[in-house]
C-alpha positions as CSV (number, residue, x, y, z in Angstrom):
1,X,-49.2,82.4,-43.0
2,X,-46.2,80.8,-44.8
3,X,-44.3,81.6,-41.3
4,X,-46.8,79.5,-39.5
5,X,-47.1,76.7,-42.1
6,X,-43.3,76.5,-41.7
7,X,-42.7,76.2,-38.6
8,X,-45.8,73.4,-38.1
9,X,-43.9,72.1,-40.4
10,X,-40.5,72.4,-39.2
11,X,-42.4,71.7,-35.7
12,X,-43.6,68.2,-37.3
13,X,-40.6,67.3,-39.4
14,X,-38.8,67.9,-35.0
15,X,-41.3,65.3,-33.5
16,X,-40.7,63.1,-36.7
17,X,-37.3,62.9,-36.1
18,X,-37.3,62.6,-32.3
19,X,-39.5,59.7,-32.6
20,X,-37.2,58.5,-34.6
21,X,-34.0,58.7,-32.5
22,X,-36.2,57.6,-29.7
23,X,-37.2,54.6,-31.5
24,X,-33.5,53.9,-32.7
25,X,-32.3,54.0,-29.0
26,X,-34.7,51.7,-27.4
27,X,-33.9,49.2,-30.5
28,X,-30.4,49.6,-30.0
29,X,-31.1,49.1,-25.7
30,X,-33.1,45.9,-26.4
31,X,-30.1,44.6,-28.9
32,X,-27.5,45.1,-26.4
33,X,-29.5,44.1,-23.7
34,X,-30.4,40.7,-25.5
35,X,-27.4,40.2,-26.5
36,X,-26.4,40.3,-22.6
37,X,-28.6,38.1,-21.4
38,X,-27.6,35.4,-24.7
39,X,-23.9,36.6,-23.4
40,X,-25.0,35.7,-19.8
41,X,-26.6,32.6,-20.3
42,X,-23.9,31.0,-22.3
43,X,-21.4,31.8,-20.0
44,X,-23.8,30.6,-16.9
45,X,-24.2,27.5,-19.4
46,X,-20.2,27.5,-19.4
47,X,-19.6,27.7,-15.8
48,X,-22.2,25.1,-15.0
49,X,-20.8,22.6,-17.9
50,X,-17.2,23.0,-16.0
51,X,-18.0,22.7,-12.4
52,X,-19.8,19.5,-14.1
53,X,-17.0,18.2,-16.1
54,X,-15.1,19.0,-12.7
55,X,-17.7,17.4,-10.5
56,X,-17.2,14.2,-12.8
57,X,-13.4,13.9,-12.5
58,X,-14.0,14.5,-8.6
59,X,-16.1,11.7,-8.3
60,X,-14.1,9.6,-10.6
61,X,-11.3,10.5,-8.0
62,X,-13.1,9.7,-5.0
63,X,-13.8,6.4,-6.3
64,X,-10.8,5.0,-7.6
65,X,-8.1,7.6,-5.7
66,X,-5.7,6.3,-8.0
67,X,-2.3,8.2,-9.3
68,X,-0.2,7.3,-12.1
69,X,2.9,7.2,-9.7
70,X,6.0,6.8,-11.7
71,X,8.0,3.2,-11.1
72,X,11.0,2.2,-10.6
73,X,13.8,-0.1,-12.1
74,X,13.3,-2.1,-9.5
75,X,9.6,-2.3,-8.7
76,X,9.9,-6.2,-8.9
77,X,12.7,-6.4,-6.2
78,X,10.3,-6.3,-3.0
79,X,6.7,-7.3,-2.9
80,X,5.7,-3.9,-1.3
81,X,7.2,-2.0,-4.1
82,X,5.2,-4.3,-6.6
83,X,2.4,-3.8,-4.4
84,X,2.4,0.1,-3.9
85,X,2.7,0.5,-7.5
86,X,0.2,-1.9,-8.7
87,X,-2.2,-0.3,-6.4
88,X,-1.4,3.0,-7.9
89,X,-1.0,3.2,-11.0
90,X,-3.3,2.1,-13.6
91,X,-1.4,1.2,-16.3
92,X,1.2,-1.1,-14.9
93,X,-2.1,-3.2,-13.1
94,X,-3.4,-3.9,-16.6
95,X,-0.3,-4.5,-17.4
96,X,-0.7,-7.3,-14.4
97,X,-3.2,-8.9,-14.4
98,X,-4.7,-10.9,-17.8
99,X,-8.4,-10.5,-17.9
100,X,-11.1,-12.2,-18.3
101,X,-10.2,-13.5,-15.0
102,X,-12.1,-15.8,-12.9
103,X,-12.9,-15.1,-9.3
104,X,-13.0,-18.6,-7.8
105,X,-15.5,-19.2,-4.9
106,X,-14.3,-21.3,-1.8
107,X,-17.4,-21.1,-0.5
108,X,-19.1,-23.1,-3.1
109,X,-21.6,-19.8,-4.2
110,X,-19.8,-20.2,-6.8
111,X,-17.8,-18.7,-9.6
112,X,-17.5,-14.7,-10.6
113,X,-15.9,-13.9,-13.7
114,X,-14.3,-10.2,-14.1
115,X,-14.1,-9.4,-17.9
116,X,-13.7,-5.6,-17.7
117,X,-10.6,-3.8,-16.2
118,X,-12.7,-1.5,-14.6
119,X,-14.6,-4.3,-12.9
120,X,-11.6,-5.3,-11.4
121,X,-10.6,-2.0,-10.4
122,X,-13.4,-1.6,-8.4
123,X,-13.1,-4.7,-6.2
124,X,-9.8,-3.4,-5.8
125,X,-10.5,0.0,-4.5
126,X,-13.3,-1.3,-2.2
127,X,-10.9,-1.3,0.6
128,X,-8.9,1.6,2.5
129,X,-5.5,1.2,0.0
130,X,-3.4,3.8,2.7
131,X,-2.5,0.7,5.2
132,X,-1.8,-2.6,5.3
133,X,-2.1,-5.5,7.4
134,X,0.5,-7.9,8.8
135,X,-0.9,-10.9,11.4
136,X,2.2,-12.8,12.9
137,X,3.3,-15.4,15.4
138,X,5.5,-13.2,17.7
139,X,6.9,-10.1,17.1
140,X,10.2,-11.8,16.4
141,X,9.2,-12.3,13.3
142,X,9.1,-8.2,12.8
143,X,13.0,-8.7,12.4
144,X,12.6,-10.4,9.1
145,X,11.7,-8.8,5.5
146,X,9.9,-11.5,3.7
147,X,9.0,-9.3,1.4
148,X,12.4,-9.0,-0.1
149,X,12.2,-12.8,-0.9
150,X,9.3,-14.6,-1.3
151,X,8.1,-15.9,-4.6
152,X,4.3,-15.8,-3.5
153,X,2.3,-13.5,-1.7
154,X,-1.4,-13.0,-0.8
155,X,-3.1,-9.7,-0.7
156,X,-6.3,-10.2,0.7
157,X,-8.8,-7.9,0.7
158,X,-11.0,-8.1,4.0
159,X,-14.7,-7.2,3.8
160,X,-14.6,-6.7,8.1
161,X,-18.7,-6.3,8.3
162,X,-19.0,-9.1,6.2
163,X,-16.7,-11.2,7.5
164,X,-15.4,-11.9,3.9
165,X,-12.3,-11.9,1.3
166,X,-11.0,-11.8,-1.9
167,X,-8.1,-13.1,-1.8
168,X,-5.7,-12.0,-5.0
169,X,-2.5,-14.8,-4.9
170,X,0.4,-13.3,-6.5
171,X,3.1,-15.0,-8.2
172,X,7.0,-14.0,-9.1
173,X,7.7,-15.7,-12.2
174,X,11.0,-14.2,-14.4
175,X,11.7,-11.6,-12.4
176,X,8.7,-10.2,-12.3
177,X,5.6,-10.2,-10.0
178,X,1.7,-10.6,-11.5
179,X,-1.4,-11.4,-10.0
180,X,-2.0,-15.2,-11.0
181,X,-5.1,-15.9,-9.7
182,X,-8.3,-14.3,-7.5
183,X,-10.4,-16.2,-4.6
184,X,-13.0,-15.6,-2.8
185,X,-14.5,-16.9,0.9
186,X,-15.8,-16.1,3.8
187,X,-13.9,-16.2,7.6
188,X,-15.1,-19.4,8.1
189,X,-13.0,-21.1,5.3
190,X,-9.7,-20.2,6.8
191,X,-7.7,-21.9,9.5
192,X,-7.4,-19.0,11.4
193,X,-11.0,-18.6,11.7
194,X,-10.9,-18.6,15.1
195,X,-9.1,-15.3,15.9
196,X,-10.2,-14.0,12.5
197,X,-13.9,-14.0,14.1
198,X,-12.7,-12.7,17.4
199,X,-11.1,-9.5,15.6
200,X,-14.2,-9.2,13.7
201,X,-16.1,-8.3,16.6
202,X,-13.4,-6.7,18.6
203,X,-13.2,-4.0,16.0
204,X,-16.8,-3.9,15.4
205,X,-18.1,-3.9,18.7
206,X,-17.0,-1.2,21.5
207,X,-18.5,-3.1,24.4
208,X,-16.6,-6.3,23.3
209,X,-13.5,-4.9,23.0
210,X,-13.8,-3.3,26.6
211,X,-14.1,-6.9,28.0
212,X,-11.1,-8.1,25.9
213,X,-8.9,-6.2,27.3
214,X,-6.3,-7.4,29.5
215,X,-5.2,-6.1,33.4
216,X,-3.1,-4.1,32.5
217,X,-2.2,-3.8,28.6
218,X,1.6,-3.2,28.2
219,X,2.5,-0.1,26.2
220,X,5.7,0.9,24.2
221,X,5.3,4.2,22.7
222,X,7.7,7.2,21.7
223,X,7.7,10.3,22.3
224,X,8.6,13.7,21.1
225,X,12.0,13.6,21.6
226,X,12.6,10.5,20.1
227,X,12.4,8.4,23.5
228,X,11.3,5.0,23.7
229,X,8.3,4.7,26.8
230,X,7.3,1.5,28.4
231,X,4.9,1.5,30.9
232,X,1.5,0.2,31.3
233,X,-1.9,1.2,31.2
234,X,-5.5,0.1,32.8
235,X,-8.5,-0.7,30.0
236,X,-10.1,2.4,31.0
237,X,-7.5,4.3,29.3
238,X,-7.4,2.0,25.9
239,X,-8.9,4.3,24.3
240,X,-6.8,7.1,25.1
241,X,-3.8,5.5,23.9
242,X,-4.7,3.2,21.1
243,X,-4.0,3.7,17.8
244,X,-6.6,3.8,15.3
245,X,-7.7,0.0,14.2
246,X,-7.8,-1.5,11.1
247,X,-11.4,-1.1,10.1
248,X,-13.9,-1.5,7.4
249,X,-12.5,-2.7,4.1
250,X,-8.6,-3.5,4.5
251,X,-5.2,-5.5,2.9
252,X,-4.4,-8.3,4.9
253,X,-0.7,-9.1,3.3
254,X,1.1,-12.4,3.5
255,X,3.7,-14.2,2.1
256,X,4.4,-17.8,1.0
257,X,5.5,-20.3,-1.2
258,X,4.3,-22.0,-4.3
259,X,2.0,-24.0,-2.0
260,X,0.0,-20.4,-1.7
261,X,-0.8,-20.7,-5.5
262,X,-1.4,-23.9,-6.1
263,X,-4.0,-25.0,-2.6
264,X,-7.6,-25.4,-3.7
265,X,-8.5,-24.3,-0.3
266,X,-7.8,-20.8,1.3
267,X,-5.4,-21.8,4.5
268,X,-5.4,-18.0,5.5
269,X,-3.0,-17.2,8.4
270,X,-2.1,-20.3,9.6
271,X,-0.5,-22.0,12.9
272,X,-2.3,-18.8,15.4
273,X,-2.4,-20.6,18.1
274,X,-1.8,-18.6,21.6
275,X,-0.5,-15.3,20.7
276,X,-0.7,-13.5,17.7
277,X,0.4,-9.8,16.3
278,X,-1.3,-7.4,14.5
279,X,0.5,-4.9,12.7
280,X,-0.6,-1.9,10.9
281,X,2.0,-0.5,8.3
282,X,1.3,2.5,6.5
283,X,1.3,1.4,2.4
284,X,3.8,5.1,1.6
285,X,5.0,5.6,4.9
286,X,7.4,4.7,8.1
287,X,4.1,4.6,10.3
288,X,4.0,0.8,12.1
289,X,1.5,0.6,15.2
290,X,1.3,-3.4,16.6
291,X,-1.5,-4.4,18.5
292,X,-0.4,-8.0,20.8
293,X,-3.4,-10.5,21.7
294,X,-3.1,-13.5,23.2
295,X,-5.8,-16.3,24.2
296,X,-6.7,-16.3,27.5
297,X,-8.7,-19.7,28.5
298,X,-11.3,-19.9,25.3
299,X,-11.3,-16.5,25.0
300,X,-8.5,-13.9,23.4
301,X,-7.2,-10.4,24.8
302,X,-5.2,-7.3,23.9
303,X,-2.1,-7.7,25.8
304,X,0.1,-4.9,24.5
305,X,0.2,-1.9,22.4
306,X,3.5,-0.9,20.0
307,X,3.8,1.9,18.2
């Protein structure tokens, strides 16, 4: 009987103690397991904070697309060094440009006051900051660097859909150049008006452009070797040859004199009168491609192609 009583109770004290254990290692397995889902979830909560920290810098990149490039010595020497840098790096522009600045309307809207640098910054990344814009008389005028010695320049900064500019003057005052004042007007305010419409809708417009086209368009082009071409080509094959044009938002560059800074009125692009040149200059690059209209009775055509 004692036997018996014992080993019930030995059998008991086994069941007891397995529960036990069993117990133990299920509390244990739902520890660790919590634990690994807390351990998950923060490091899902991580990953999704960086990809959004990342996200943000990507977007603030997309926007303003703007490098701290270093600058040189002589970043004041040419306008198109001023210029590359001041589009580029964000320190020297505030460095500048004094702000509040007004933005003075030629237009009569009137006037538009930019108070924040970042409000500036974005008018001045609305437009493709890659290329530039040249219009001239003749391509004569190619031979000369103005850029090297002007005291006042213009960088405009065309709005093509909506036919309209802001027009930041630029002054070179003690050695060193500054944006002195900002305007703004539509096509219809400048002297060039005339072509500046025509290009409007010669960009915008494929069906236009086909019709503008002269019979036949003179090309000069290079090719692989290094070899200059000149030939010519039929409108049908414009497309096949033409470079890419400037479109959308773009800098239209010019130089002047003091005259530039102190005019009430925008005389953009003066004196086109018969022929004038387009050229398209990459802003960190070699890349020039020149596009030659001239004005055919009332009505003006692509003559030639350079590139």
């Amino acid at each position: 009987m004692y036997y018996i009583c014992y080993m019930q109770n030995k059998w008991d004290f086994c069941k007891l103690l397995t529960s036990f254990y069993v117990y133990t290692f299920v509390c244990i397995g739902f520890v660790l397991f919590s634990c690994k889902d807390a351990k998950r979830a923060e490091d899902e909560a991580w990953v999704e904070s960086v990809l959004e920290d990342s996200d943000s810098v990507l977007q603030d990149s997309l926007v303003y697309d703007v490098v701290d490039v270093p600058l040189s010595d002589a970043v004041d020497e040419n306008f198109n060094d001023f210029l590359y840098a001041f589009l580029y790096n964000t320190n020297f522009q505030s460095a500048r440009i004094s702000l509040p600045v007004s933005v003075s309307s030629c237009d009569g809207k009137g006037d538009m006051v930019l108070k924040r640098f970042s409000d500036f910054h974005d008018l001045l990344s609305s437009v493709d900051q890659s290329y530039y814009v040249l219009i001239l008389n003749s391509l004569d005028e190619l031979e000369s660097d103005p850029s090297s010695f002007a005291t006042h320049a213009a960088v405009n900064l065309v709005n093509l859909q909506e036919g309209s500019v802001n027009r930041l003057v630029c002054s070179r005052e003690k050695g060193e150049w500054n944006v002195s004042s900002i305007r703004s007007f539509s096509f219809d305010s400048a002297e060039s008006c005339d072509f500046l419409h025509f290009y409007q809708q010669f960009a915008l417009d494929s069906l236009y452009r086909q019709s503008h086209l002269s019979q036949p368009i003179g090309i000069s082009m290079v090719d692989d070797d290094g070899e200059v071409i000149e030939g010519t080509i039929d409108p049908d094959q414009f497309s096949v040859f033409s470079p890419e044009l400037p479109f959308g938002n773009f800098i239209l560059l010019e130089y002047g004199d003091a005259g530039m800074a102190s005019g009430s009125m925008v005389p953009m692009l003066p004196n086109i009168v018969g022929k004038c040149v387009m050229v398209k200059c990459g802003m960190a690059s070699s890349m020039m491609d020149v596009l030659c209209f001239e004005r055919d009775g009332s009505e003006w055509v692509l003559t030639r192609l350079e590139e």
